[in-house]
HTML snippet that shows the backbone in 3Dmol.js (N, CA, C, O; Angstrom):
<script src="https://3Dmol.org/build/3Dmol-min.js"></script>
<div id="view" style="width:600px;height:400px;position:relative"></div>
<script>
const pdb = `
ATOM      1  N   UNK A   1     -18.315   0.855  72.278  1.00  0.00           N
ATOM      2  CA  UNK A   1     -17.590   1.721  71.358  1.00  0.00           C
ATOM      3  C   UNK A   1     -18.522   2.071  70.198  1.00  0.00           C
ATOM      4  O   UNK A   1     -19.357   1.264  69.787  1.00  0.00           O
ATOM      5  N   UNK A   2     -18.364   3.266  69.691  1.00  0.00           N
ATOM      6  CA  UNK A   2     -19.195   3.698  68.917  1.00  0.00           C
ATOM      7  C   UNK A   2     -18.822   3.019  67.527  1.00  0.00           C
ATOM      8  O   UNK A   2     -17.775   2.374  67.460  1.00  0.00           O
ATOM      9  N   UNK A   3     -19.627   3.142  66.446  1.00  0.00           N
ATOM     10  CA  UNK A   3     -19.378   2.810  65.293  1.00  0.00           C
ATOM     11  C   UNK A   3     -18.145   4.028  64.278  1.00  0.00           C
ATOM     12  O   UNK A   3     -17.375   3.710  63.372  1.00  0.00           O
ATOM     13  N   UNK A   4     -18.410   5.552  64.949  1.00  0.00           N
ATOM     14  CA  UNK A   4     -17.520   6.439  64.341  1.00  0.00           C
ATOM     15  C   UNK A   4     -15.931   5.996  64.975  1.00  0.00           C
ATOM     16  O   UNK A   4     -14.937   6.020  64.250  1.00  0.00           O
ATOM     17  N   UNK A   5     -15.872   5.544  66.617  1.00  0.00           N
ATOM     18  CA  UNK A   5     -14.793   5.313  67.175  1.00  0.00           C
ATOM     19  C   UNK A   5     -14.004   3.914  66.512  1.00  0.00           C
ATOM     20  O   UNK A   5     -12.785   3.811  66.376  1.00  0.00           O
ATOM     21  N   UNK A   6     -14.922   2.983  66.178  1.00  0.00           N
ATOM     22  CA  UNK A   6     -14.457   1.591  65.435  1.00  0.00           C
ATOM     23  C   UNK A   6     -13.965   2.217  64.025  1.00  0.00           C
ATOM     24  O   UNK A   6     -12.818   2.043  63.613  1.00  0.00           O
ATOM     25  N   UNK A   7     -15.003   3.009  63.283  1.00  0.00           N
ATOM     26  CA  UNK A   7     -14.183   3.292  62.010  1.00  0.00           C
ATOM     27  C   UNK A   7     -12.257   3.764  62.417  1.00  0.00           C
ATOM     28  O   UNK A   7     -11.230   3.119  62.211  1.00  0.00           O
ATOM     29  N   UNK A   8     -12.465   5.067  63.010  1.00  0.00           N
ATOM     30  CA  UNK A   8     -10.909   5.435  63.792  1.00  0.00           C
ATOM     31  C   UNK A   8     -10.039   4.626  63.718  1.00  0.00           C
ATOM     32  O   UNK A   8      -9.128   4.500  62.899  1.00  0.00           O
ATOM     33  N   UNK A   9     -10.466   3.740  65.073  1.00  0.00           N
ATOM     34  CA  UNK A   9      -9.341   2.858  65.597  1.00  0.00           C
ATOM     35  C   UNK A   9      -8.809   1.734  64.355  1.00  0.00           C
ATOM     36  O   UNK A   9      -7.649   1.328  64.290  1.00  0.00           O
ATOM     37  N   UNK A  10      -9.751   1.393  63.541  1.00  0.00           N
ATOM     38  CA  UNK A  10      -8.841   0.549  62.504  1.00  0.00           C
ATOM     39  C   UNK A  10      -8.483   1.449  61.325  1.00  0.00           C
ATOM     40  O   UNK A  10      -7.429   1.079  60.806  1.00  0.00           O
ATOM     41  N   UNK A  11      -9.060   2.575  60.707  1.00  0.00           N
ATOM     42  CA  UNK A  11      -8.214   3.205  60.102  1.00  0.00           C
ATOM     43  C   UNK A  11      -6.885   3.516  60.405  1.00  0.00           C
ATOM     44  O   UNK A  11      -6.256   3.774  59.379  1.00  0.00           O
ATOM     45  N   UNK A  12      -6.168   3.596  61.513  1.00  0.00           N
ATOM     46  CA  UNK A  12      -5.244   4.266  62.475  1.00  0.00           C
ATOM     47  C   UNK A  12      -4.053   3.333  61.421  1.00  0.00           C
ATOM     48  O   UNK A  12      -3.254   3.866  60.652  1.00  0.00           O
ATOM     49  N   UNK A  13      -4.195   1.996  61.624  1.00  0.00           N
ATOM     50  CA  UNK A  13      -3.049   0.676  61.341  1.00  0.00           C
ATOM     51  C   UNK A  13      -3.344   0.450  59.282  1.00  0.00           C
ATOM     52  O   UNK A  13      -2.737  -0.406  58.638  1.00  0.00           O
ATOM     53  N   UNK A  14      -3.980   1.059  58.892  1.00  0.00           N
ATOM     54  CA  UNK A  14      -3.762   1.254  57.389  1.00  0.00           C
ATOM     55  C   UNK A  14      -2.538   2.171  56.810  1.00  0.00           C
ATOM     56  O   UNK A  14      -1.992   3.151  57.317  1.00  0.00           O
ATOM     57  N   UNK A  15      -2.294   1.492  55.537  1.00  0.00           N
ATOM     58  CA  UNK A  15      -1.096   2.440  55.092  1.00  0.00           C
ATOM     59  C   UNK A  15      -1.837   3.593  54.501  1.00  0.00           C
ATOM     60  O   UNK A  15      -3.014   3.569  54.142  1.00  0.00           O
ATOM     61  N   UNK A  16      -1.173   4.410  54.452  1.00  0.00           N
ATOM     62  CA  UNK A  16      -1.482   6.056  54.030  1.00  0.00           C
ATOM     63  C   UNK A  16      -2.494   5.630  52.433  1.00  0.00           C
ATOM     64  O   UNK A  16      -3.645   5.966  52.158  1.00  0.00           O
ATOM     65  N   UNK A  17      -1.922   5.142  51.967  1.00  0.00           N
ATOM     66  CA  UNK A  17      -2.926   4.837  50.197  1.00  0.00           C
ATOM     67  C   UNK A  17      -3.744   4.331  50.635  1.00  0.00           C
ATOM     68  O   UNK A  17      -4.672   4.916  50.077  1.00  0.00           O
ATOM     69  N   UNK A  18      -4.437   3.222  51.627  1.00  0.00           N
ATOM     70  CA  UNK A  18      -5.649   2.420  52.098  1.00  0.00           C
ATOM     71  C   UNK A  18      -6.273   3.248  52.933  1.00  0.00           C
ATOM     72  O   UNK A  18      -7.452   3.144  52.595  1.00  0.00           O
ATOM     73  N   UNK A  19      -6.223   3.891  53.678  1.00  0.00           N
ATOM     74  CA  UNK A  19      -6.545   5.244  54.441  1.00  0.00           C
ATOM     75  C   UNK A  19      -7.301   6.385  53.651  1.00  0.00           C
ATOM     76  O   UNK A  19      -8.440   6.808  53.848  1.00  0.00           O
ATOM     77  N   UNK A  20      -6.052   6.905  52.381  1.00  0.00           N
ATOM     78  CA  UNK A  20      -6.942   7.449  51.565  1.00  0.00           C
ATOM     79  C   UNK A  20      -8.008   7.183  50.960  1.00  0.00           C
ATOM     80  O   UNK A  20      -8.910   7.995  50.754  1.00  0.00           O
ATOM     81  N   UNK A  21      -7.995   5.412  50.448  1.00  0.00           N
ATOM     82  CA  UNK A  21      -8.867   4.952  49.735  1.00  0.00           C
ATOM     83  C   UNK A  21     -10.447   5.099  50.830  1.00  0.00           C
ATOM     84  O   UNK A  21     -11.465   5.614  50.367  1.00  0.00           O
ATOM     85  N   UNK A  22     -10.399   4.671  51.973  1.00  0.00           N
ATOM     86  CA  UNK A  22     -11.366   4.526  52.748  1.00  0.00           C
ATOM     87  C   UNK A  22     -11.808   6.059  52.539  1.00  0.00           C
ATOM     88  O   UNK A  22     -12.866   6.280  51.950  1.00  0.00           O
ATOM     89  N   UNK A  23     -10.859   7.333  53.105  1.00  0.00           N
ATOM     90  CA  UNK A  23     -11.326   8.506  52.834  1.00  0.00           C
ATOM     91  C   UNK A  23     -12.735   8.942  51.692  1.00  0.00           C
ATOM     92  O   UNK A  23     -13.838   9.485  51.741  1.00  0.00           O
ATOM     93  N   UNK A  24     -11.758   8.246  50.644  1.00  0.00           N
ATOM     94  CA  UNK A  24     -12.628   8.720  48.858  1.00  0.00           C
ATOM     95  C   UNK A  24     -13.989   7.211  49.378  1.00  0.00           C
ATOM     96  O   UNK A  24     -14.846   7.411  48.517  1.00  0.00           O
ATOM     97  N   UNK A  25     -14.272   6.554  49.839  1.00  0.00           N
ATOM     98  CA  UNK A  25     -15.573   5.661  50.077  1.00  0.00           C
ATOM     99  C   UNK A  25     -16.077   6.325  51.016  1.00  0.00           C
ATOM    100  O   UNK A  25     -17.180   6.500  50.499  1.00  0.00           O
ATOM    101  N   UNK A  26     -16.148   6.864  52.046  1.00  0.00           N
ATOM    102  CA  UNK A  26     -16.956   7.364  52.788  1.00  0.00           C
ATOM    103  C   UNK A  26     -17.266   8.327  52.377  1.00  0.00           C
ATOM    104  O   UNK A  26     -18.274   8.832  52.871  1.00  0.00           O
ATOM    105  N   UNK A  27     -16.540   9.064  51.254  1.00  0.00           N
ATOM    106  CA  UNK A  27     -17.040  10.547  50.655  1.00  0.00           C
ATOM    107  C   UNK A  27     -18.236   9.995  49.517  1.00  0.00           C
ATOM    108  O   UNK A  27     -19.338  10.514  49.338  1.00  0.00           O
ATOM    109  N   UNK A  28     -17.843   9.157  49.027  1.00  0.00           N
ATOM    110  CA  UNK A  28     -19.047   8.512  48.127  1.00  0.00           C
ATOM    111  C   UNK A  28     -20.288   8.006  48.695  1.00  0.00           C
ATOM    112  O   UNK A  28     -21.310   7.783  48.047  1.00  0.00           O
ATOM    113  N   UNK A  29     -20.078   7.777  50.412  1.00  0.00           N
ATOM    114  CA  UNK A  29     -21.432   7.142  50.567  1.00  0.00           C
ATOM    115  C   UNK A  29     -21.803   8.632  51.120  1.00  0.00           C
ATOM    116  O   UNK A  29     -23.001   8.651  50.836  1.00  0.00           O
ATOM    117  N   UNK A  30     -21.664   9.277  51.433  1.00  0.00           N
ATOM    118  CA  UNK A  30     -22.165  10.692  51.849  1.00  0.00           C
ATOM    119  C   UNK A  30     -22.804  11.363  50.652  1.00  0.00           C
ATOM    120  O   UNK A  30     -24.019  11.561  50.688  1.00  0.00           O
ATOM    121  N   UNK A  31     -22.183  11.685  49.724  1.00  0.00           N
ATOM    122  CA  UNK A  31     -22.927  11.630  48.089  1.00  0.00           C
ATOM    123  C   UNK A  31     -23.725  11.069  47.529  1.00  0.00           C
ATOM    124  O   UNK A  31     -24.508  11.515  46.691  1.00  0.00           O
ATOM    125  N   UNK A  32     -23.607   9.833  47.996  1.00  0.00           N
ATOM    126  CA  UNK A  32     -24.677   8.917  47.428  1.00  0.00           C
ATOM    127  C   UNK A  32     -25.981   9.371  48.114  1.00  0.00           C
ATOM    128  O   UNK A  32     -27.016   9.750  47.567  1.00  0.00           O
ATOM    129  N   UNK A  33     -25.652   9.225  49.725  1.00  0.00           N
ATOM    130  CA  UNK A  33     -26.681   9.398  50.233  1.00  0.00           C
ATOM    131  C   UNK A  33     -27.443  10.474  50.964  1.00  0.00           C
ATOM    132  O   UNK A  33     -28.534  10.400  51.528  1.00  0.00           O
ATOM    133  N   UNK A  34     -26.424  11.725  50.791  1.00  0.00           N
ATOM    134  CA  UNK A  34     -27.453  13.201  50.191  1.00  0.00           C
ATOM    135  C   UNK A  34     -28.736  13.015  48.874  1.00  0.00           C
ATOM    136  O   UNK A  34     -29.941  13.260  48.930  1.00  0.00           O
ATOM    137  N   UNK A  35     -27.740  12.391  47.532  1.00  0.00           N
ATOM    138  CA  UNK A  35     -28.592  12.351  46.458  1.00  0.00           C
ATOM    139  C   UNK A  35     -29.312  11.541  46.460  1.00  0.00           C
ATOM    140  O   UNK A  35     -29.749  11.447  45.313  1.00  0.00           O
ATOM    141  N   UNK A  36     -29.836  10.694  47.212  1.00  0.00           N
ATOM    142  CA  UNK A  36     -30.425   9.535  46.853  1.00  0.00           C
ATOM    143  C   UNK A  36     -31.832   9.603  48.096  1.00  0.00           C
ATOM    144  O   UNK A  36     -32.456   8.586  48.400  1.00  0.00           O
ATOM    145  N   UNK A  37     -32.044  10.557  48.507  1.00  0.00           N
ATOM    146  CA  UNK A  37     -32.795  10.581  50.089  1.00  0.00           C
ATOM    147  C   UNK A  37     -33.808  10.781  49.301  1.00  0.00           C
ATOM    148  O   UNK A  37     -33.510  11.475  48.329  1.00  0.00           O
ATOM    149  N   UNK A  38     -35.027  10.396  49.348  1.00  0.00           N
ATOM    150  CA  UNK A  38     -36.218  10.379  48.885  1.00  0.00           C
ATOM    151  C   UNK A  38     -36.637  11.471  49.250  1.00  0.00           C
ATOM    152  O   UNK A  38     -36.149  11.866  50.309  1.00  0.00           O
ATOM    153  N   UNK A  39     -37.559  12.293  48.642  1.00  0.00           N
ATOM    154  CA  UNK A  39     -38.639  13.324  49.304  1.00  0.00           C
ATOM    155  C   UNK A  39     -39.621  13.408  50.012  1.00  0.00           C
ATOM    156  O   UNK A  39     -40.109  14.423  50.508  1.00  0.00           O
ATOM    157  N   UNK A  40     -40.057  12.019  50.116  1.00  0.00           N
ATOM    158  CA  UNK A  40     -40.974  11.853  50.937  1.00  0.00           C
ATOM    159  C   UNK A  40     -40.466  11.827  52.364  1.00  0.00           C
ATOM    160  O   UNK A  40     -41.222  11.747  53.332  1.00  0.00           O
ATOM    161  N   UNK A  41     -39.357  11.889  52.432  1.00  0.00           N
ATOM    162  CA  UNK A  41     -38.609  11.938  53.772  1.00  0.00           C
ATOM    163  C   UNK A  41     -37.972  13.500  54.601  1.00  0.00           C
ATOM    164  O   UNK A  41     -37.536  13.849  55.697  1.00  0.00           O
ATOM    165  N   UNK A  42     -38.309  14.151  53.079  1.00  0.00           N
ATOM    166  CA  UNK A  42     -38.083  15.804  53.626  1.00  0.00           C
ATOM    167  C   UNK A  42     -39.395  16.328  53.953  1.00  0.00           C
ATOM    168  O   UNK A  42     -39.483  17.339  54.648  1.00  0.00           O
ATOM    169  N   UNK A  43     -40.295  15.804  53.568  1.00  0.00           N
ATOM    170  CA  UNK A  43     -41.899  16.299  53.557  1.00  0.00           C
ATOM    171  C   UNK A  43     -42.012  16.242  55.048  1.00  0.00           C
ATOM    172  O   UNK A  43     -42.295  17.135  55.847  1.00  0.00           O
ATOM    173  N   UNK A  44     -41.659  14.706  55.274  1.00  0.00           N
ATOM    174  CA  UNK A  44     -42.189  14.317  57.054  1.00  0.00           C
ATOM    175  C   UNK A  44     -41.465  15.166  57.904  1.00  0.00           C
ATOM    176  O   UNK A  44     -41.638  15.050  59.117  1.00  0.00           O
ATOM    177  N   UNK A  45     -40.590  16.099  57.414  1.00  0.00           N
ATOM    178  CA  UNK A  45     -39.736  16.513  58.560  1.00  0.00           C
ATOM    179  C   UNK A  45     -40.450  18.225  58.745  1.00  0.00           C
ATOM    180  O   UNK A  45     -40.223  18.979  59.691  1.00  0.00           O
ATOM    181  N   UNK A  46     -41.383  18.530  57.488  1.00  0.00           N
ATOM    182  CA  UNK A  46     -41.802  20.135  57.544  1.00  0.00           C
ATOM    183  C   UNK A  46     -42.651  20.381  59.018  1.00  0.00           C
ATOM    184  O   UNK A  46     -43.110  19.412  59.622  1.00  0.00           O
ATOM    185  N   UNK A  47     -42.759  21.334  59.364  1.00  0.00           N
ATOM    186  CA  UNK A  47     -43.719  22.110  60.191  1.00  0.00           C
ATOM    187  C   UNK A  47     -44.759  22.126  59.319  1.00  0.00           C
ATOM    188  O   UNK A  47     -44.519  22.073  58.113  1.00  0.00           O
ATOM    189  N   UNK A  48     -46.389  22.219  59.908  1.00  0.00           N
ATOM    190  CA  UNK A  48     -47.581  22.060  59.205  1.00  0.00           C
ATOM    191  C   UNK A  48     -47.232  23.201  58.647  1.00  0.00           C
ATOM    192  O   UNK A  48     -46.900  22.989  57.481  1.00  0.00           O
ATOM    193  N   UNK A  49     -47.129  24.630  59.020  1.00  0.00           N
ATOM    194  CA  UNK A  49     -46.919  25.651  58.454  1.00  0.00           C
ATOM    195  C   UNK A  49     -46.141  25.250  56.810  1.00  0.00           C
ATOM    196  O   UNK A  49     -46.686  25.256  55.707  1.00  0.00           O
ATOM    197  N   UNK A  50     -44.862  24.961  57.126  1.00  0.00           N
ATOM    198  CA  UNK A  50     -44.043  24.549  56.143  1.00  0.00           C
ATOM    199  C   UNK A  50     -45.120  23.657  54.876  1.00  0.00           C
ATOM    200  O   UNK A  50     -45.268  24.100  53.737  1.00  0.00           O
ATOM    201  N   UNK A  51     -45.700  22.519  55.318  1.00  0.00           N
ATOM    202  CA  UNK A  51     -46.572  21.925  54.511  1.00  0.00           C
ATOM    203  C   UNK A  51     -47.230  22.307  53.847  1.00  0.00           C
ATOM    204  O   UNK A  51     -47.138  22.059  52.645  1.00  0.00           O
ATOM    205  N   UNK A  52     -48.028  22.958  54.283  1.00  0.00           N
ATOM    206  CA  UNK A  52     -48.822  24.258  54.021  1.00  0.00           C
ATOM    207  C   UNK A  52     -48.695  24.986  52.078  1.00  0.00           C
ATOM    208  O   UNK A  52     -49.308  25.076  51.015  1.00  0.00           O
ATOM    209  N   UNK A  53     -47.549  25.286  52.705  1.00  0.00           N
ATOM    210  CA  UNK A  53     -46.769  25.997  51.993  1.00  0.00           C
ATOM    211  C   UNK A  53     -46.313  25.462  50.394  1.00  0.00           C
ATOM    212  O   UNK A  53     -46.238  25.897  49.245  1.00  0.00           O
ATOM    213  N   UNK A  54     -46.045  24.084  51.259  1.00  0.00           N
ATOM    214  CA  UNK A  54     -45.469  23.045  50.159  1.00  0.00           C
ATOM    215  C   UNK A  54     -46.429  22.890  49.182  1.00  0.00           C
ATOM    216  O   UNK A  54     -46.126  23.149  48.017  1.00  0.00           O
ATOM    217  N   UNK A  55     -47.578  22.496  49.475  1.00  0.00           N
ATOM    218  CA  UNK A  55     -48.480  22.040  48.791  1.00  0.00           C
ATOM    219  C   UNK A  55     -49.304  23.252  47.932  1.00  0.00           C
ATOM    220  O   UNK A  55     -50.025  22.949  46.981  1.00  0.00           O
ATOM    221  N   UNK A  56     -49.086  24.894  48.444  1.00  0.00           N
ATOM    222  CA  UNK A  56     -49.500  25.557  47.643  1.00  0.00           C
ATOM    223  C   UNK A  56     -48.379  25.640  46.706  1.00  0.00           C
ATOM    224  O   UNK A  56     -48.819  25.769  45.564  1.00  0.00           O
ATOM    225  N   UNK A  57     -47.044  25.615  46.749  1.00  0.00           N
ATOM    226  CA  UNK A  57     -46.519  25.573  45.800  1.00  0.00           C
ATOM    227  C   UNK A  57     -46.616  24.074  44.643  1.00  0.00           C
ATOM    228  O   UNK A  57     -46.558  24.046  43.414  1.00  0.00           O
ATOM    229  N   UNK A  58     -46.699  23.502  45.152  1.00  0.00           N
ATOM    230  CA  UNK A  58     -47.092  22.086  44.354  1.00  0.00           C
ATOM    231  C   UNK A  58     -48.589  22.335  43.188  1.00  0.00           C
ATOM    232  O   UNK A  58     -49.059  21.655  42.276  1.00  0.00           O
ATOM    233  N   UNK A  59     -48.867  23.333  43.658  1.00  0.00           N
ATOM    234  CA  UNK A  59     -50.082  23.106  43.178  1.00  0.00           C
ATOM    235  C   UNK A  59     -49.922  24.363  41.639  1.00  0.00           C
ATOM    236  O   UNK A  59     -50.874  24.495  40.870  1.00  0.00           O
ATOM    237  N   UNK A  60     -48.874  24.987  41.484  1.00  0.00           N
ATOM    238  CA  UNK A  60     -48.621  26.151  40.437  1.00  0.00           C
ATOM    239  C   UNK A  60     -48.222  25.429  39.451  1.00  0.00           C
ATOM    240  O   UNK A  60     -47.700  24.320  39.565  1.00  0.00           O
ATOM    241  N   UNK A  61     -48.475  26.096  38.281  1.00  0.00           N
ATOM    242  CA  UNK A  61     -48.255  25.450  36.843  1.00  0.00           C
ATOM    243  C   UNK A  61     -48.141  26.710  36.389  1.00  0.00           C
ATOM    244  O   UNK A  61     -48.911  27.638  36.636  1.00  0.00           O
ATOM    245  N   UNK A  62     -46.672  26.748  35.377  1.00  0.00           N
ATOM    246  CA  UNK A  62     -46.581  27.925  34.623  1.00  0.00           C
ATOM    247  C   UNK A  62     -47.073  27.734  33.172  1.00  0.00           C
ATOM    248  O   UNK A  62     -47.092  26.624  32.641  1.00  0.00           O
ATOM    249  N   UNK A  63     -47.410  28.695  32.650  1.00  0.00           N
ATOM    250  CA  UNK A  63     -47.695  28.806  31.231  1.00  0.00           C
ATOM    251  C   UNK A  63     -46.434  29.457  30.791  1.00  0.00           C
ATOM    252  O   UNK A  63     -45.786  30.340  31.352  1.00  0.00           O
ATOM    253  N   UNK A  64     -46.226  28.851  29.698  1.00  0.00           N
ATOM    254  CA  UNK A  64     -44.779  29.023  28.623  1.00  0.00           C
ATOM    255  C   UNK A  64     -45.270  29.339  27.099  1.00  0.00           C
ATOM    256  O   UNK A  64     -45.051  28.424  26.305  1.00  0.00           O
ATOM    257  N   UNK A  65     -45.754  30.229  26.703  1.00  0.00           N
ATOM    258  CA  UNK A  65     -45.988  30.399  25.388  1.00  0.00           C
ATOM    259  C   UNK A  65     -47.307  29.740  25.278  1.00  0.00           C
ATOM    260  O   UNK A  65     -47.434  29.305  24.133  1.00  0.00           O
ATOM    261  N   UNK A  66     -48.292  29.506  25.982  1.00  0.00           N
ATOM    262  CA  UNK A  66     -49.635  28.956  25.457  1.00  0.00           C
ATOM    263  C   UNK A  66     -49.282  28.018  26.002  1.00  0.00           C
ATOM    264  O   UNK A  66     -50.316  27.623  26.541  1.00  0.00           O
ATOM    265  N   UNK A  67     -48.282  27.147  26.333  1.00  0.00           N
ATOM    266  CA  UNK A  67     -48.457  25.749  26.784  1.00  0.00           C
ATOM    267  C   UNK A  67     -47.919  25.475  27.997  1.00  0.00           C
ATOM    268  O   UNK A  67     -46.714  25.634  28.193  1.00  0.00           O
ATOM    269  N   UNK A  68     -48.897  24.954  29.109  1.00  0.00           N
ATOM    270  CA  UNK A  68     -48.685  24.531  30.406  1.00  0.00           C
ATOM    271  C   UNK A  68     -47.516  23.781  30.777  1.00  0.00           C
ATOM    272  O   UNK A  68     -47.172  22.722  30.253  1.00  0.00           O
ATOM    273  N   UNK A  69     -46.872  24.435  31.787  1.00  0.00           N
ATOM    274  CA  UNK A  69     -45.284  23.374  32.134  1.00  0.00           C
ATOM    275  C   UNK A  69     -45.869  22.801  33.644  1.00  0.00           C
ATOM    276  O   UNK A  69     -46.334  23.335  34.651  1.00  0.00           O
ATOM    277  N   UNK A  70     -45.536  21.236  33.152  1.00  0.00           N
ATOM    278  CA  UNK A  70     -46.755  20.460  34.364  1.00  0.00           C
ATOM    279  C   UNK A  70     -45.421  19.932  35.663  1.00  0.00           C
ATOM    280  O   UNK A  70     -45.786  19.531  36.768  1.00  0.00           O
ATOM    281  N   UNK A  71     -44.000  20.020  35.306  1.00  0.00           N
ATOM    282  CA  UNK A  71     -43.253  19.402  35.687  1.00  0.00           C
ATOM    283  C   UNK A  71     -41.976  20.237  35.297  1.00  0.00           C
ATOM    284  O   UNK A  71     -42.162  21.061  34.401  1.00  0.00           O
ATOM    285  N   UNK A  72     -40.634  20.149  35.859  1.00  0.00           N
ATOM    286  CA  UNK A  72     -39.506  20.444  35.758  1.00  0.00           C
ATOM    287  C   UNK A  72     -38.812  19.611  34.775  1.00  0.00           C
ATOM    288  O   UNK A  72     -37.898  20.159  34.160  1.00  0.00           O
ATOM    289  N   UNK A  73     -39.117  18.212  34.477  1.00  0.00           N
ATOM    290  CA  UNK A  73     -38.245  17.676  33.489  1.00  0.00           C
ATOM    291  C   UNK A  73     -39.029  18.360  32.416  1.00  0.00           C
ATOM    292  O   UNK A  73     -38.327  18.494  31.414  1.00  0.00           O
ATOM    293  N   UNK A  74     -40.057  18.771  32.292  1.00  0.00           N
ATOM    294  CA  UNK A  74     -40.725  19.058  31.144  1.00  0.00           C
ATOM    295  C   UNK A  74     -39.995  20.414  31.069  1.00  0.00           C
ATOM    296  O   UNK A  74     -39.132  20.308  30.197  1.00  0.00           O
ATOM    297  N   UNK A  75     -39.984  21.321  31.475  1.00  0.00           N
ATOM    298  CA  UNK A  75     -40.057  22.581  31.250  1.00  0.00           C
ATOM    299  C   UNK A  75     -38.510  23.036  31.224  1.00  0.00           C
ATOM    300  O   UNK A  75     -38.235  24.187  30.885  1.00  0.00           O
ATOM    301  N   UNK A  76     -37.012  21.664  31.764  1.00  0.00           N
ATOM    302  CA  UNK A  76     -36.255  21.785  31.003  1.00  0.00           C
ATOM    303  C   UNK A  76     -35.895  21.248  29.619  1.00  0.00           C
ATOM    304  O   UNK A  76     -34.922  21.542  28.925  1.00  0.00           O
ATOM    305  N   UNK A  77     -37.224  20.114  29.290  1.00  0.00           N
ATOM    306  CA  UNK A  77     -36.688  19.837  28.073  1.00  0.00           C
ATOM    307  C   UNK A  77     -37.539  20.798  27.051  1.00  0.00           C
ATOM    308  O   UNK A  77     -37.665  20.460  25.874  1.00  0.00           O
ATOM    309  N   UNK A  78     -38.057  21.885  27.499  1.00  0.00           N
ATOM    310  CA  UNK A  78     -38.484  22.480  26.442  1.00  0.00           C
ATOM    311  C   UNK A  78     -37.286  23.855  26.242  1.00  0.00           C
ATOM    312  O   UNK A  78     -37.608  24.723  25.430  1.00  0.00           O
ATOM    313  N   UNK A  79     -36.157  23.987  26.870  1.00  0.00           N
ATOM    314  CA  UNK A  79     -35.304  24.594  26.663  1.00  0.00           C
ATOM    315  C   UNK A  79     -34.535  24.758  25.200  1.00  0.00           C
ATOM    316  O   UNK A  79     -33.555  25.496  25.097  1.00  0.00           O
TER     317      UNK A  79
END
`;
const viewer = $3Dmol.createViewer("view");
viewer.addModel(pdb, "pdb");
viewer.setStyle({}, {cartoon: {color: "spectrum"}});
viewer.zoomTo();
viewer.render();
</script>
């Protein structure tokens, strides 16, 4: 039996509020673990092409008034 079919079959015998509750936890680990996936794990998945690509964009730095934005936290905290 699968692990999606085991979740099922014992959700089935929960009351409707414990059911929901499980609902709102599995929505949190799905959230969690969209946001939490490292990048180094989207990198491994590019086509060389794609890579390629990546790394010429990695490699741009904007100028903002005379001064180089080296990073995104930077260049929103200069907002």
């Amino acid at each position: 039996m699968t692990l999606s079919k085991m979740i099922y079959e014992k959700s089935r015998h929960l009351p409707e509020d414990k059911a929901q509750e499980v609902i709102d936890f599995i929505d949190f680990l799905l959230n969690k673990t969209d946001n939490t996936k490292p990048v180094d794990e989207c990198l491994l998945a590019l086509t060389p092409e794609q890579r390629e690509a990546y790394d010429c964009l990695d490699k741009i730095r904007i100028d903002w008034h005379g001064k180089p934005i080296e990073d995104r936290e930077e260049a929103n905290a200069r907002r």
